[in-house]
C-alpha positions in Angstrom: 96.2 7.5 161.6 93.4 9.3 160.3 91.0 12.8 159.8 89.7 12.0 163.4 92.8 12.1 165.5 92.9 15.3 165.0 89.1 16.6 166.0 88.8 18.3 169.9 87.7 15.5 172.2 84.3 17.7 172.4 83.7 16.9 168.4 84.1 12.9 169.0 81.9 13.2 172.1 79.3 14.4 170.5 79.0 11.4 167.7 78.6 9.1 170.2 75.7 7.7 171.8 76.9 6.4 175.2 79.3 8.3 178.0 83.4 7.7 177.9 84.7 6.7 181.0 88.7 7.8 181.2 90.2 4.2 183.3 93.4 6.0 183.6 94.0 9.6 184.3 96.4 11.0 186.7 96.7 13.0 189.4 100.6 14.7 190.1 101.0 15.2 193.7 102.4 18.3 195.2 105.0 16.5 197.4 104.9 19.5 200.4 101.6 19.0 200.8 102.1 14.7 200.5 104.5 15.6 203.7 101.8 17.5 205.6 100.0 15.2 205.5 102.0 12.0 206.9 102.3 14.3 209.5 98.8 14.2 209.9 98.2 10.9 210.0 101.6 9.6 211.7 103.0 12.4 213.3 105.8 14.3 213.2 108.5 11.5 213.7 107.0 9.4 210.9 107.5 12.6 209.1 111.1 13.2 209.5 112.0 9.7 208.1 109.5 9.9 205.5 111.0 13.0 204.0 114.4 11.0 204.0 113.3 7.8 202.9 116.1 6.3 200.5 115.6 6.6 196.3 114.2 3.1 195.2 116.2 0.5 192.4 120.0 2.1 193.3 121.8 3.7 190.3 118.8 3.1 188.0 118.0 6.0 185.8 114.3 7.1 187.0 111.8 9.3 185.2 112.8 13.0 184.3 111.2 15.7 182.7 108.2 13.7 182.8 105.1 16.5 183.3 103.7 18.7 180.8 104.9 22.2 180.5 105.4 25.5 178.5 102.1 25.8 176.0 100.9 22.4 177.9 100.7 24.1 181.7 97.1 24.0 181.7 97.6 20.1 181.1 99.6 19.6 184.0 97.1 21.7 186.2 94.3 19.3 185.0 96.4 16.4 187.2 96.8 19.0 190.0 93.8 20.4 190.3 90.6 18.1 190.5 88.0 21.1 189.8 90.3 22.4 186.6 90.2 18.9 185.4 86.2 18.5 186.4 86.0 22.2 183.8 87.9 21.0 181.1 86.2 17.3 180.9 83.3 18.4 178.5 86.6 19.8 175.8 88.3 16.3 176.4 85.0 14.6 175.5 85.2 12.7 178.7 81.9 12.1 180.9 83.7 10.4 184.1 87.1 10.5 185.0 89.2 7.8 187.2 92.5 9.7 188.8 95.3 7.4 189.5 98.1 7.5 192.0 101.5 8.9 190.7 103.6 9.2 194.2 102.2 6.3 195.1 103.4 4.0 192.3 106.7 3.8 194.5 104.8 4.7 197.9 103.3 0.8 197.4 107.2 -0.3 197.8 108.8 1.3 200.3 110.5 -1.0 202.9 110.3 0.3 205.9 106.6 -1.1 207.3 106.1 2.1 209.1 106.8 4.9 206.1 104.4 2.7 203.4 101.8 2.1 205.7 101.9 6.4 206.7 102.5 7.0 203.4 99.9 5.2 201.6 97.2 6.8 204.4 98.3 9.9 203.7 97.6 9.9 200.0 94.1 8.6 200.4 93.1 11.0 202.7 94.7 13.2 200.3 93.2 12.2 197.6 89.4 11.9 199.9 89.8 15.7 200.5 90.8 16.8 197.3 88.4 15.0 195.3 85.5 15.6 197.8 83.7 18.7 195.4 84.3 16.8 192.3 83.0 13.0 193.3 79.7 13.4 190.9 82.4 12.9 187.7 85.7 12.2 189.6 87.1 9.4 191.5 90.4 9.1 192.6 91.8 5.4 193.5 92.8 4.7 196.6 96.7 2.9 197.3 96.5 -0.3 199.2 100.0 -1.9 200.0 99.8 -5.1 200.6 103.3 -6.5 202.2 100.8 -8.5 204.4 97.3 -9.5 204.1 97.1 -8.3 207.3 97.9 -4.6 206.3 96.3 -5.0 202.9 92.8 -5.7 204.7 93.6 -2.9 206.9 94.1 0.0 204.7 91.3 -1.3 202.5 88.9 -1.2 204.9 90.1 2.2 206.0 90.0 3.8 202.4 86.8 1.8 202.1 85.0 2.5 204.7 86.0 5.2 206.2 87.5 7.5 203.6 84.2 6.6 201.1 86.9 5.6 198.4 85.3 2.8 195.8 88.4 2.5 193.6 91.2 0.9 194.7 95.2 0.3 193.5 96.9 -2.2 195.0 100.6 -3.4 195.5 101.4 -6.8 193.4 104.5 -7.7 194.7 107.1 -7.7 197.8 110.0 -5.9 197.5 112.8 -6.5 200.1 115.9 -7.5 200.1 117.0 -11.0 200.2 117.0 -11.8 204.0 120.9 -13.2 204.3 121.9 -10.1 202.2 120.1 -7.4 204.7 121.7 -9.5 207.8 125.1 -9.4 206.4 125.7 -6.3 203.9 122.6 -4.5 204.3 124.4 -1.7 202.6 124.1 -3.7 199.1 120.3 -4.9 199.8 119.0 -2.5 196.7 121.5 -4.5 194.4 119.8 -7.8 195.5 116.2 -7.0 195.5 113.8 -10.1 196.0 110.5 -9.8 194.4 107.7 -12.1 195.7 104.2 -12.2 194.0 101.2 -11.7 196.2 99.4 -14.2 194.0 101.4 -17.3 193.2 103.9 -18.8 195.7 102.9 -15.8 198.4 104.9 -15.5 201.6 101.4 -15.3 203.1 97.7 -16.6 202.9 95.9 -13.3 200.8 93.0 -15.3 200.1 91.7 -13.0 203.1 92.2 -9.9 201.4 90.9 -10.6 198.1 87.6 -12.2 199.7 87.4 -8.6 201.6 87.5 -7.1 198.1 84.7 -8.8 196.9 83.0 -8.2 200.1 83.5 -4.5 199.6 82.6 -4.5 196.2 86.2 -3.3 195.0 87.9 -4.1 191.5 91.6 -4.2 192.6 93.2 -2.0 190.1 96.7 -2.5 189.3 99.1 -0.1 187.6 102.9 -2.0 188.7 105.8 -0.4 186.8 108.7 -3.3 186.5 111.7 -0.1 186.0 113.9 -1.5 188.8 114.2 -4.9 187.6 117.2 -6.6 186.6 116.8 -6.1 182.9 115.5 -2.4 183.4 117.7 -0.9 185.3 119.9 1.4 182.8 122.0 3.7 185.0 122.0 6.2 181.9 118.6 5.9 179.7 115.3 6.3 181.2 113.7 5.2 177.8 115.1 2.2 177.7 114.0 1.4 181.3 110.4 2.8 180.6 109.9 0.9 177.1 107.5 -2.1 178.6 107.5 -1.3 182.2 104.1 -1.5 182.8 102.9 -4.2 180.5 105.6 -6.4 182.0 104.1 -5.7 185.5 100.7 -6.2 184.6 101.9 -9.1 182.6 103.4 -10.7 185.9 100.7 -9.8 188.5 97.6 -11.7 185.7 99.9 -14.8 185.0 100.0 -15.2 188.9 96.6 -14.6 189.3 95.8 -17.0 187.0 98.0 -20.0 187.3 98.1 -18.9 191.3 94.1 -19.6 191.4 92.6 -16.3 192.2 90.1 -16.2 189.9 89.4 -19.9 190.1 88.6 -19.3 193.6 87.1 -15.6 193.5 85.3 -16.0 189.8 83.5 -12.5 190.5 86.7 -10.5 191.4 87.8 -7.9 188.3 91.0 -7.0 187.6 92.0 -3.9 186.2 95.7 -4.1 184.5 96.3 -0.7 183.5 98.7 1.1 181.6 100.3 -1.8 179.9 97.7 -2.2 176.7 96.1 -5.4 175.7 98.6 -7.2 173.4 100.8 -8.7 175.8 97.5 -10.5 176.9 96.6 -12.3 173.6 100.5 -13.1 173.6 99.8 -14.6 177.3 96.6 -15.8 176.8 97.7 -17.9 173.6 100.6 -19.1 175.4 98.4 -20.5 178.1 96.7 -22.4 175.8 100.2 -23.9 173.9 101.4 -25.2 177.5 98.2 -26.3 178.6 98.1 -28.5 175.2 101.6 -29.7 176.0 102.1 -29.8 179.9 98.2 -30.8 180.8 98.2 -33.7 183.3 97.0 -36.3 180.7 99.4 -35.2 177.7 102.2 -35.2 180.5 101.6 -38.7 181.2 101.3 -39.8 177.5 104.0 -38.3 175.8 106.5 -36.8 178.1 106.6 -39.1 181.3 110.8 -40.4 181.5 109.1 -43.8 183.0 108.2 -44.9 179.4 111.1 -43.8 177.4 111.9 -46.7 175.4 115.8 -47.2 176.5 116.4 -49.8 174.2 115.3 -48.2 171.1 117.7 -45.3 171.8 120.4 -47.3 172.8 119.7 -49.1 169.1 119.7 -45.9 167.5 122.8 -44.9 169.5 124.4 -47.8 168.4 123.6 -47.0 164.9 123.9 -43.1 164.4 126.1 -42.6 167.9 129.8 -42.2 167.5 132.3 -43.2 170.3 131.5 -41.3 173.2 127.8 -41.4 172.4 127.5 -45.2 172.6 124.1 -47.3 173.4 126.3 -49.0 176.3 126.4 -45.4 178.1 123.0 -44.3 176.9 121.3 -47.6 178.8 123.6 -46.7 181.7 122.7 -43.1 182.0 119.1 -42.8 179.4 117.5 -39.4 181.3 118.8 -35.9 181.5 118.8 -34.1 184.9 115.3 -31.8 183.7 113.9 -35.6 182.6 114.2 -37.3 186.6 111.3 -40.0 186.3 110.5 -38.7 189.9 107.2 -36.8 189.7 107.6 -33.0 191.5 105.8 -32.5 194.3 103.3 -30.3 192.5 102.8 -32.0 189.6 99.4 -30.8 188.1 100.5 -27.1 187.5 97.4 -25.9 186.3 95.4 -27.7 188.9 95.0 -24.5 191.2 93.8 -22.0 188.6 91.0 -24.8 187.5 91.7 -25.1 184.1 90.7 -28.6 182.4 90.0 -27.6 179.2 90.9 -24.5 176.9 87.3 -23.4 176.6 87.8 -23.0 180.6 89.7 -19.5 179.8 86.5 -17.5 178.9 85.4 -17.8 182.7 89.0 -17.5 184.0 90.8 -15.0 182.3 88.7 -13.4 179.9 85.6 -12.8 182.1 88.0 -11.6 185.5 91.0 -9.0 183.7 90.8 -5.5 182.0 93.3 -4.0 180.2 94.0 -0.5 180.0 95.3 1.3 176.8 95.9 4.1 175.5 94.8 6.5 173.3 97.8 6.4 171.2 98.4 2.2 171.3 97.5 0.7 167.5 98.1 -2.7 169.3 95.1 -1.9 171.4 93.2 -3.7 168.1 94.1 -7.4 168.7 92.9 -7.4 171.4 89.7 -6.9 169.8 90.2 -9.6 167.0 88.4 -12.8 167.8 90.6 -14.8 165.3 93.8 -14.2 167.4 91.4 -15.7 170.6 92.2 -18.7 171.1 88.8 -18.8 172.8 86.7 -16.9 169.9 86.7 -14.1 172.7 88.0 -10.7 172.7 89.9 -9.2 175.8 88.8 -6.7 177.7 90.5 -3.6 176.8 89.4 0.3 178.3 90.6 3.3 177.3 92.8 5.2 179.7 93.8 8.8 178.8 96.9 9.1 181.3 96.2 12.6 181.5 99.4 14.1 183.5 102.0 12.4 182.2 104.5 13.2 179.5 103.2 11.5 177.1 100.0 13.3 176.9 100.9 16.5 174.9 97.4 17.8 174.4 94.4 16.9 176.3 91.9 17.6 174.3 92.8 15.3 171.7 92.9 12.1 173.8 89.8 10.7 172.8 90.1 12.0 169.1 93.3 9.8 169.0 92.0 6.7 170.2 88.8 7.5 167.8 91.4 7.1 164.8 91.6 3.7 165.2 87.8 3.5 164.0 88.4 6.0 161.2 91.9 3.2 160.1 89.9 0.6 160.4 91.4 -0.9 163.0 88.8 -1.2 165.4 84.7 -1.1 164.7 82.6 1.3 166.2 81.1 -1.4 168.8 84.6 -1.9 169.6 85.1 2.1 171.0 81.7 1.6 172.7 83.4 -1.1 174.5 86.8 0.5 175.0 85.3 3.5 176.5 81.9 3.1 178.1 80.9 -1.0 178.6 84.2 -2.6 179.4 85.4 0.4 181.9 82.3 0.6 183.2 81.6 -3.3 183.8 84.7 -3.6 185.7 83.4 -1.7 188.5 79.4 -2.1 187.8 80.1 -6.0 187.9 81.6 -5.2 191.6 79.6 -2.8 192.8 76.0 -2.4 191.4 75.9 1.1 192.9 79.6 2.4 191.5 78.0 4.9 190.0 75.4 6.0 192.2 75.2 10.0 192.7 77.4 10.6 189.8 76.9 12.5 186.1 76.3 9.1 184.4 74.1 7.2 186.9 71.0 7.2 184.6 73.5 5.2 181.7 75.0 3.1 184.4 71.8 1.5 185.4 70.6 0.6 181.8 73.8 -0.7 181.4 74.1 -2.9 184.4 70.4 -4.1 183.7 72.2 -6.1 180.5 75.1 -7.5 182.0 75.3 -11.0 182.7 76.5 -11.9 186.5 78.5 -14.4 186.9 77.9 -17.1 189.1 78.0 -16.0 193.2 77.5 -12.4 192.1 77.0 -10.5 195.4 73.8 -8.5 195.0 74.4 -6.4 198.1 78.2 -4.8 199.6 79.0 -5.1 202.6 80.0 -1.5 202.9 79.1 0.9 206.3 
């Protein structure tokens, strides 16, 4: 890469002139004292089926090995330990820290109503007790599951205003068996999973729970991993299962908030996609515009409505280039394919509910609402930064998330140094680190919450900061927190 991946955090620090914000550390639970506390919260009955709750995905080949150990020990007591990680913060070059969920990655899935709605309380109170010393350059996210707006709304509010959490992770999907499977041979129901999208084509009306998000002046955070699905469900290589996994959920969860209208009707609700990187959405945000150009209502009409195929030229040009089963007798008798029925659907106008009517429409409805989060070691992190692969002239949103915790984090202290790199390649410009690691991480919850940082090491930063931020147009000035 270059001379500055390999400089302590500490060194980078210290040539910049604005705070880093990690997006994306985490914390590793320590599951006897997860189980203490469901008891806590749902007694000791809840308990006893919590603590034999089935393994999720079947046969699938789940994460092993996967903290640091041996000379890396001290690593893995930064993501158990919130006042370790608060002491070793200045080495890593890191000024505020987000901790993210690890047990409750799966936690946001379980099936049984009663164990994810214990279980998800139980790591947020967790999570308010452990991080309570630590809050002035710590925050933990809460989990929200979100089978129903119902219970969405209701462990928001609970984490919200209750617990005093600000960050939030939510569920992106439903994940039960298919209903005729789990009445007849429930014993296969984790072979024929049925995934639902809380955003396009939901079982339920969530327009409740998002508005309660902006009301509370929370950036729902999401961090889906797709292991488990169909096509990454190896029964003998975790690799190949993990290769993607969380840019293919965060892929799914912004295509449905997009083309399922959530930002067209909340335009001041962030996103936070983390995990995943930032290519994936320049692929998707190009491919937006290519179907848009193609499948718009006006094109569709135009050029690809079956009412004004010209039957008798292609039954001329059968007659003269057909052979003889291909003749213009059976071509006028039979002229449109089954995917070409001149009937219109029944939602014909697909990109009617995210609001889109013209490409330049995608700076306030994509590019203004998601942030992705990378990581320190992602080269592909750069196009997202690269106006000429916009389609809009606009670069993405990426912020740097050091996924301290996890395996792939061998040294922590050299995070920051090793997204710095990319400056020292040439790969991204110095403006764009500012942005990866102080403006765009910070803007996703400033833009939110004017007071996100409030009582905290970087307060004095946030404020100039949020004085130059645009707000878009409904910004809420004031939370409707207790």
């Amino acid at each position: 890469m270059s001379g500055h991946a390999d400089l302590p955090g500490s060194e980078v620090r210290a040539k910049l002139d604005h705070p880093v914000i990690d997006a994306d550390g985490h914390t590793i639970e320590c599951e006897w004292l997860l189980d203490e506390y469901v008891r806590e919260v749902a007694g000791p009955e809840i308990q006893a089926r919590w603590m034999k709750r089935p393994a999720p995905y079947g046969p699938t080949k789940m994460i092993w090995w996967g903290y640091p150990s041996a000379a890396h020990t001290a690593d893995r007591a930064m993501s158990l330990f919130p006042k370790y990680f608060a002491a070793r913060m200045e080495a890593c070059g890191i000024d505020f820290a987000h901790m993210l969920t690890t047990a409750g990655l799966a936690t946001l899935y379980v099936r049984d109503d009663e164990l994810r709605a214990a279980g998800c309380r139980a790591l947020n109170t967790m999570y308010a007790d452990m991080f309570r010393d630590v809050k002035d350059r710590i925050r933990p996210a809460a989990v929200i599951p979100t089978y129903t707006p119902e219970e969405a709304i209701r462990e928001l509010e609970y984490a919200v205003l209750e617990l005093g959490h600000k960050a939030v992770m939510v569920g992106t999907e439903i994940r039960k068996p298919y209903p005729e499977v789990f009445r007849d041979a429930p014993q296969f129901g984790q072979f024929a999973e049925r995934w639902q999208s809380i955003a396009i084509d939901p079982p339920h009306d969530y327009d409740p729970f998002w508005k309660r998000c902006v009301e509370l002046g929370v950036a729902p955070l999401c961090h889906t991993s797709h292991i488990g699905a169909q096509h990454r469900r190896s029964a003998s290589n975790y690799v190949f299962n993990h290769l993607g996994m969380f840019a293919g959920g965060a892929e799914h969860f912004c295509r449905a908030l997009f083309l399922g209208g959530v930002t067209n009707r909340f335009p001041t609700l962030n996103f936070g996609l983390l995990e995943g990187g930032v290519a994936w959405a320049v692929t998707l945000l190009n491919d937006i515009v290519e179907h848009f150009e193609k499948r718009n209502v006006t094109d569709l009409l135009e050029n690809l409505d079956p009412g004004k195929l010209d039957i008798e030229l292609l039954a001329g040009l059968a007659a003269e280039y057909g052979d003889e089963r291909i003749t213009a007798e059976r071509i006028r008798e039979r002229p449109h394919s089954r995917s070409s029925d001149p009937k219109r659907p029944e939602l014909f106008d697909e990109f009617a509910a995210c609001g889109m009517t013209e490409v330049h429409d995608l700076r306030k409805l994509f590019c203004e609402n998601f942030y992705f989060g990378c990581e320190a070691d992602d080269r592909m992190m750069s196009v997202g930064f690269n106006r000429k692969l916009s389609p809009v002239g606009q670069p993405l949103k990426a912020v740097f998330g050091s996924d301290i915790g996890h395996w792939d984090v061998m040294d922590a202290t050299s995070i920051l140094s090793e997204a710095y790199g990319l400056v020292g390649a040439g790969l991204i410009t110095q403006d764009d680190f500012k942005a990866l690691t102080w403006t765009n991480p910070a803007s996703l919850h400033l833009r939110m919450n004017p007071d996100y940082f409030k009582g905290t090491v970087i307060e004095s930063e946030a404020e100039k900061l949020k004085a130059s931020l645009p707000k878009p147009a409904g910004f809420a000035s004031s939370i409707n927190r207790k």
